[in-house]
C-alpha positions, 0 to 999 in steps of 0.5 A: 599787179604783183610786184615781181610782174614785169611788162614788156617794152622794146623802147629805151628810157631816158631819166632827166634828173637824178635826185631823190626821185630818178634814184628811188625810181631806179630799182622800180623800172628794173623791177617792174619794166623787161629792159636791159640796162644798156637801154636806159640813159641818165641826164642830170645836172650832178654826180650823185648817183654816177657810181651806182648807175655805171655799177649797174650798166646804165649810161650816165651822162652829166649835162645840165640842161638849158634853153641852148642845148636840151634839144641837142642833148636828148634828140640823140637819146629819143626816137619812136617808142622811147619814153621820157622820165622828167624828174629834174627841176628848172627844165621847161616841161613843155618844150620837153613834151613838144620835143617828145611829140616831135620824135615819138616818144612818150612822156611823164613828169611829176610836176609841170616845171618851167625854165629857170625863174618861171616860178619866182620871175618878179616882172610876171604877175603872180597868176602868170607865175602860177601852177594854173598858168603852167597847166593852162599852157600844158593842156593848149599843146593838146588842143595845137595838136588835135589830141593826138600823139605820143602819150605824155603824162602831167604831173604824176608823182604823189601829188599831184597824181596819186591824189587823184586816184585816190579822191575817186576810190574815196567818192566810191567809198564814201557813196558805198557807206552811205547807201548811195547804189552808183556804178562806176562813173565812166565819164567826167561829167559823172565823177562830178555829179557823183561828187556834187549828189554825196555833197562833197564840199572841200577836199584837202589833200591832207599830209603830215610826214613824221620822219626825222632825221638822227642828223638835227638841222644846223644853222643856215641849212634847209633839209626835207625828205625830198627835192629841196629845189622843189619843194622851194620852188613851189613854196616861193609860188603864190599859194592856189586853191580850187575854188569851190562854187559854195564859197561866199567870203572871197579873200582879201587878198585873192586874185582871180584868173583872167583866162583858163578853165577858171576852176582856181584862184590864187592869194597874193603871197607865197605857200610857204607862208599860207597855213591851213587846218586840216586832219589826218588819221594818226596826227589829228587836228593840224596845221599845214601849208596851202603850198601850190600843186597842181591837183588843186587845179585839176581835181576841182576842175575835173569834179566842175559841173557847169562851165566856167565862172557859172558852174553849178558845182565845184569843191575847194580842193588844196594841199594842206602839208605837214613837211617833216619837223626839220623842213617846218624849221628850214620853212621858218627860217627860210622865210625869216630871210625873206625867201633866201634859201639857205647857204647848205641843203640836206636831203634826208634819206639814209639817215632818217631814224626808224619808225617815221611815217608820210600820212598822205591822203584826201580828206573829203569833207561835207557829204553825209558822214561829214569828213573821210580821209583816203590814203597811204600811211607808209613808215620808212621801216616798210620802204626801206624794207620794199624798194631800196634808195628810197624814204616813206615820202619818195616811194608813194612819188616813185610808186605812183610815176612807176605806174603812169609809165607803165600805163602810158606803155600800155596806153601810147596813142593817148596824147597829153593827158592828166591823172584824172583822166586816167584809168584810177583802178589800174593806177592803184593796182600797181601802187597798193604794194608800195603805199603800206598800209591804204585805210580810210577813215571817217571823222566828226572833225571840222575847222570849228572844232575847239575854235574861240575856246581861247581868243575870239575869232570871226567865223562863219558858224553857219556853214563850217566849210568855208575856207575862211574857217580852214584859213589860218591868219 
């Protein structure tokens, strides 16, 4: 899709939130969507912004949402055909997707968000405050409705959502490189035995984001290059992962699900105290963060042939995340207090130094040519340079939501879906010119390499994709 093609909607548009993500969004929907700013509406819960949007003729309302009012704040702005952007923090998601069902409007959110404490609530059990417990609750409003409705789009920012597309253009690729000879699967059950016959045994979702700020990060102060309030709440979460069925060290300290899909198992501590190895193209060999996301959950389902606890084949699918170096120290110290966020917060976004770039992609491991990471590799040079009010970490989040609404548009009778569900090909269409440069690239990398060289370590030397060896403990 050439980025100066518009589509064609006569709804309105409601942004609820207005951080990092509803700003950088912003130039994209008027860009990329045939609507007068007269017929889009900002709810958040703070004034940044306010200026720029009256500036643009977009009507600005500033309204924190709760369980007492959200019905009474957004009915008025929603009707049949209108669309509902969430990308605020601490608004329940799905009674926003069953007020959108009952009006008729479409829906798309980056996350699935609970009320205030759903995720940190310490009288819940740490799989009752989990992604898959949020997802679990999402996916039975499809069946209560019997798959019909409004489309409503979960979670697709970068990832989850763009991940997604991009494990499959990398099954496709990786089959291709092979000699695989495959047609492009059409259904679920084909995607996973694609992936089951390449021998794909682990896929991380594998970033390092290099961006820094000219600001250094001061005493009690918790920076990030994007949403502080998620990207705390995600990291207080018990750390997931999709459970892959060659698994045969089962963590000590892991938990499993007593209802669901049963595709996931959490740990029983938070992903903000989780690391993992992993790779990328440009940093190499790392260690990351197991930070809960819900592409954990819904890639290793997806990709599940068999059912439940029996399946015949699943991979171990997880985030494994290198947050800029002022957000590993925000992380450092944030958990020294024992999970307290600091008193101050900062967004790094205008003063990020040039040259800084997010590597954000999938790292498929175990078929024949052993690991291939897919992806984007985007500096803040060329996002800055493609869309303003954005750094390299918010264009592939805003890129990729742009994308799921525009295909909900063109898509608007497809009830609640997620992003493995939907057309990857077309996804990928609109978010190519905004991911800089998309490469894949093929490694002998493993968790093995270089281990022991110092200090002995307890490793399964027989089988290199087990998660006991990516575990760092």
């Amino acid at each position: 899709m050439a980025t100066d093609q518009r589509t064609t909607y006569p709804g309105r548009i409601v942004i609820l939130g207005f951080g990092s993500i509803g700003q950088g969004i912003l130039p994209l929907l008027l860009r990329h969507i045939d609507i007068e700013p007269s017929r889009i509406a900002i709810v958040t819960a703070e004034e940044r912004g306010h200026a720029e949007a009256t500036a643009l003729g977009i009507r600005f309302i500033r309204e924190p949402l709760t369980q007492q009012n959200y019905a009474a704040v957004l009915e008025p702005l929603l009707g049949r055909g209108d669309f509902l952007l969430n990308v605020s923090v601490e608004v329940s998601s799905l009674a926003l997707i069953e007020l959108c069902h009952a009006k008729g409007a479409l829906y798309l959110d980056t996350c699935i968000e609970p009320w205030p404490g759903g995720y940190t609530d310490p009288s819940l059990s740490p799989s009752l405050r989990s992604n898959y417990a949020l997802r679990e609750s999402a996916l039975a409003l499809r069946a209560k409705h019997g798959g019909r409705g409004p489309t409503a789009v979960l979670t697709h920012g970068a990832n989850p959502g763009l991940v997604s597309h991009f494990v499959k253009q990398a099954l496709l690729n990786i089959a291709r490189d092979t000699g695989l000879t495959v047609t492009k699967p059409g259904t679920r059950k084909a995607w996973g035995e694609l992936a089951e016959r390449l021998g794909v045994r682990v896929i991380h979702i594998a970033e390092r984001d290099t961006q820094v700020s000219n600001i250094p990060k001061a005493v009690d102060e918790f920076v990030n290059t994007w949403s502080i309030e998620g990207f705390v709440s995600e990291g207080s979460q018990p750390a997931e992962l999709g459970w892959g069925s060659h698994e045969r060290h089962f963590p000590t300290d892991g938990g499993r699900h007593a209802f669901g899909c049963g595709s996931a198992i959490y740990l029983n501590r938070p992903g903000a105290s989780t690391r993992v190895r992993s790779w990328t193209p440009l940093e190499g060999p790392y260690l990351g963060w197991l930070i809960t996301h819900g592409e954990s959950i819904s890639i290793a389902d997806y990709l599940t042939v068999g059912e439940g606890a029996d399946a015949r084949y699943r991979p171990t699918v997880h985030y494994a995340y290198h947050p800029c170096d002022g957000a590993v120290l925000s992380l450092h110290e944030f958990a020294g207090k024992n999970w307290r966020l600091q008193g101050k917060q900062r967004l790094i976004m205008e003063e990020v130094n040039p040259g800084g770039i997010d590597e954000l992609g999938v790292l498929l491991m175990g078929h024949a040519k052993s690991s291939y990471w897919f992806g984007s590799q985007l500096s803040v040079d060329q996002a800055r340079r493609l869309v303003p009010y954005n750094n390299a970490t918010s264009l592939q989040v805003t890129a990729t939501a742009l994308a799921g609404m525009i295909w909900a548009i063109e898509n608007p009778s497809a009830s609640l879906v997620e992003p493995d569900e939907m057309d990857f090909a077309r996804i990928l269409e609109i978010t190519l010119p905004y991911l800089g440069d998309v490469v894949g690239v093929y490694s002998d990398w493993t968790p093995l390499a270089d281990r022991t060289r110092l200090f002995p370590e307890d490793l399964d030397r027989a089988d290199p994709w087990q998660f006991k060896n990516f575990r760092v403990v």
